[in-house]
C-alpha positions as CSV (number, residue, x, y, z in Angstrom):
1,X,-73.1,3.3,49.7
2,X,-69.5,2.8,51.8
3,X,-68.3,6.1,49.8
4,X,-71.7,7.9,50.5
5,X,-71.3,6.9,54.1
6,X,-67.5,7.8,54.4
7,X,-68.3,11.0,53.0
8,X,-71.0,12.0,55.3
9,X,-68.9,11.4,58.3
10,X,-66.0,13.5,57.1
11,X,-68.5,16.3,56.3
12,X,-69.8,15.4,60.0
13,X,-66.6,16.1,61.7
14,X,-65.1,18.5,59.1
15,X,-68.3,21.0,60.1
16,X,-67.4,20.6,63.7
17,X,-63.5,21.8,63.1
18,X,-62.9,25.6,63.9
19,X,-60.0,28.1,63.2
20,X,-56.8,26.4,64.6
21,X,-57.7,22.9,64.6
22,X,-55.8,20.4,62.8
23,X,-56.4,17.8,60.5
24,X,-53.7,14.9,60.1
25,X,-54.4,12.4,57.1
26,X,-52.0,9.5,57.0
27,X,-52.3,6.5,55.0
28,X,-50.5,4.4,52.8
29,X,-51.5,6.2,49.7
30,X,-48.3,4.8,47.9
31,X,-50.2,1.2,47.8
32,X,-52.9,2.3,45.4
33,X,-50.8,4.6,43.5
34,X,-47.8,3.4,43.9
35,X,-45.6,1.6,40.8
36,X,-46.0,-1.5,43.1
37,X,-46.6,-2.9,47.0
38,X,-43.7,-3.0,48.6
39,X,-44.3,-6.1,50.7
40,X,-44.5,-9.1,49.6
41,X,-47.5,-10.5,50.9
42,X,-49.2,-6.9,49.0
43,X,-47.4,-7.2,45.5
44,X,-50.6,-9.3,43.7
45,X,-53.1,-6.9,45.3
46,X,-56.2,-6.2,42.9
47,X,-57.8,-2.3,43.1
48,X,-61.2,-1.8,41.5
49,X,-61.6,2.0,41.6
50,X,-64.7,3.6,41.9
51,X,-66.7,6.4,41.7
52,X,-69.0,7.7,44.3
53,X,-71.6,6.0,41.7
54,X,-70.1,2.7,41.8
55,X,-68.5,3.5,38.1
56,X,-65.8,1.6,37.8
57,X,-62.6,4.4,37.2
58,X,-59.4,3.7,35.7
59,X,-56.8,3.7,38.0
60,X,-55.4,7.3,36.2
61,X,-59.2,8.7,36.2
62,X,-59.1,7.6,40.1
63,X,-55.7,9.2,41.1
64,X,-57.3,12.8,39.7
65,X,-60.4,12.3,41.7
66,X,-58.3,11.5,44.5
67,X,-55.7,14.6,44.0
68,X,-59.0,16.9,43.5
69,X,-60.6,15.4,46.6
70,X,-57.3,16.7,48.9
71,X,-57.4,19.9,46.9
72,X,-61.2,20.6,48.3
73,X,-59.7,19.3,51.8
74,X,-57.4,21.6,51.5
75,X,-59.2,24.5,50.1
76,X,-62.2,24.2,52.6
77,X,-59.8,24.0,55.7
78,X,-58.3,27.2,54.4
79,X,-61.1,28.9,54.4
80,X,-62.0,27.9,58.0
81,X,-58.6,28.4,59.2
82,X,-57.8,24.7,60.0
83,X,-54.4,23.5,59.1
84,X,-53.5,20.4,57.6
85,X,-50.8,17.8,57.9
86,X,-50.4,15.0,55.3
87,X,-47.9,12.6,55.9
88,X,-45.8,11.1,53.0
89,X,-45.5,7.6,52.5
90,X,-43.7,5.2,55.3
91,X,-40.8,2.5,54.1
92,X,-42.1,-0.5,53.9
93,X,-40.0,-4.2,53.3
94,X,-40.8,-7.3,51.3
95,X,-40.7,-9.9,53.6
96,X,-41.0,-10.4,57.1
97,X,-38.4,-8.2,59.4
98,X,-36.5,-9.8,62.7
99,X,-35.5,-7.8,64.9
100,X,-31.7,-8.5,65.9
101,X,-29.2,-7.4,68.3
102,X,-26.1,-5.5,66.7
103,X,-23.6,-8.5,67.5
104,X,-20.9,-9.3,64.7
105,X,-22.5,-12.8,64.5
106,X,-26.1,-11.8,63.2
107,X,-24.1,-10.5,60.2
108,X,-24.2,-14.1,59.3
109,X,-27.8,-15.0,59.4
110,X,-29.2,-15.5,55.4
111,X,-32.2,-13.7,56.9
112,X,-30.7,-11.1,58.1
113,X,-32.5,-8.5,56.2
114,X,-29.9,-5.0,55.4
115,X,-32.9,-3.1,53.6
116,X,-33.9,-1.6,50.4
117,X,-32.1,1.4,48.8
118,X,-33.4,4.7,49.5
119,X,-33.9,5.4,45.5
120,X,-36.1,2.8,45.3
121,X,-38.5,4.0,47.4
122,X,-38.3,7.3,46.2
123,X,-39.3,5.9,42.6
124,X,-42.3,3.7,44.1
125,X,-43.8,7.0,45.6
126,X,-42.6,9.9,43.9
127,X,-46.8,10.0,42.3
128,X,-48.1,10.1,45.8
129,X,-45.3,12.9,47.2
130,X,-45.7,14.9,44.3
131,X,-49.4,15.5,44.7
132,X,-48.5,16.2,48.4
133,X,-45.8,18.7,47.4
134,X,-47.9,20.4,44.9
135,X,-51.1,20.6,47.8
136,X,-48.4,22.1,50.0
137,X,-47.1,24.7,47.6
138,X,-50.5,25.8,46.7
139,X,-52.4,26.1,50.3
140,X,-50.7,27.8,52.6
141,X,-52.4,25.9,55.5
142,X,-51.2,22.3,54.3
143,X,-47.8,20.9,55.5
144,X,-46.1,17.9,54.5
145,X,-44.8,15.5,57.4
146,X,-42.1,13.7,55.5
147,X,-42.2,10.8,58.2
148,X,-40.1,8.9,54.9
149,X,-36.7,11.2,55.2
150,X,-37.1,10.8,59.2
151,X,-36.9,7.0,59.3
152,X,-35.0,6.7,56.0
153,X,-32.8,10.1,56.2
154,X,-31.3,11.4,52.8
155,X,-28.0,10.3,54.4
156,X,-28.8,7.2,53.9
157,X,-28.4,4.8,50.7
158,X,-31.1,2.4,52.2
159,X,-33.4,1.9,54.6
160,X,-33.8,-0.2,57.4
161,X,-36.4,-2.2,59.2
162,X,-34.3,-1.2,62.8
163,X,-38.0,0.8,63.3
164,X,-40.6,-1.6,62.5
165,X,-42.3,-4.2,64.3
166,X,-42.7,-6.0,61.0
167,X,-43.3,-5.2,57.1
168,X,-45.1,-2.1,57.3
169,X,-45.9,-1.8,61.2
170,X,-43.4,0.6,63.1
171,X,-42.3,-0.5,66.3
172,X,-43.0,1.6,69.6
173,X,-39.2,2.9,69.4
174,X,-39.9,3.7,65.8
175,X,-43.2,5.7,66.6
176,X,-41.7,8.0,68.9
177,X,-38.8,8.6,67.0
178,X,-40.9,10.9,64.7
179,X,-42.2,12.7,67.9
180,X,-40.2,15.6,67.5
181,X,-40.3,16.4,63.6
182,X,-44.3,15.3,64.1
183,X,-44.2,18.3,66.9
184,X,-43.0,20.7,64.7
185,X,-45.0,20.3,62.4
186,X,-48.4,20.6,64.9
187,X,-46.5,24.2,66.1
């Protein structure tokens, strides 16, 4: 009934949408199909998949519904003309982040967290950003916010929580540094 319910509202809005409007979908998509939760608190997480019948899926037979579902996104907005944005997944931490001043003595602190390297990540979503890149490649109107190399640049061997507000939450400095690749993107 939730899915039912979910799916009438997006066909509710989506018929409202007109050539040049813009759809953004963000979530953490990497926590269902990631290799593992990130966080913590997250890592014994149970999902139940289901079908819009209330079959339980597999969690493989779900991730194809799920990469079919954006392909029909994607191939409907096309035809209307709407573009769409899909943002890749965010860095998030396993345990709890303080935020510290950059003073020589916080180097000391045992919970002074330096981060998690960059490769890591990468691994943990690389089923999630591949679906993304392959939408992206195949529908012209579909872009792919990498909001993951903008806090956690290639440059970088790991990535920091200097953004967040805790595990998975991005501070207000942290939102608005992605204001200007997210501008782009909605140009």
């Amino acid at each position: 009934e939730k899915y039912k319910n979910s799916t009438n509202f997006f066909d509710y809005y989506f018929s409202q949408l007109k050539k040049g409007d813009i759809i953004i979908l963000s979530s953490r998509y990497e926590l269902r199909w990631g290799n593992h939760p990130i966080p913590n608190k997250q890592r014994d997480l149970k999902f139940t998949y289901y079908d819009s019948n209330n079959k339980i899926l597999s969690k493989d037979e779900s991730y194809k519904r799920w990469k079919t579902l954006f392909d029909n996104i994607a191939e409907k907005s096309l035809s209307k003309g709407i573009k769409v944005i899909v943002f890749n997944s965010i860095p998030t931490f396993p345990d709890i982040v303080f935020e510290q001043g950059k003073q020589w003595f916080n180097s000391l602190n045992k919970k002074n967290f330096i981060g998690l390297k960059r490769e890591d990540y990468v691994i943990n979503s690389q089923l999630v950003d591949s679906a993304f890149k392959s939408l992206a490649s195949k529908y012209s109107n579909v872009e792919v916010f990498d909001v993951f190399s903008e806090l956690c640049p290639e440059s970088q061997n790991f990535c920091t929580s200097q953004k967040y507000r805790d595990q998975w939450h991005l501070s207000s400095k942290g939102a608005l540094s992605l204001y200007e690749g997210l501008l782009k993107k909605l140009n």
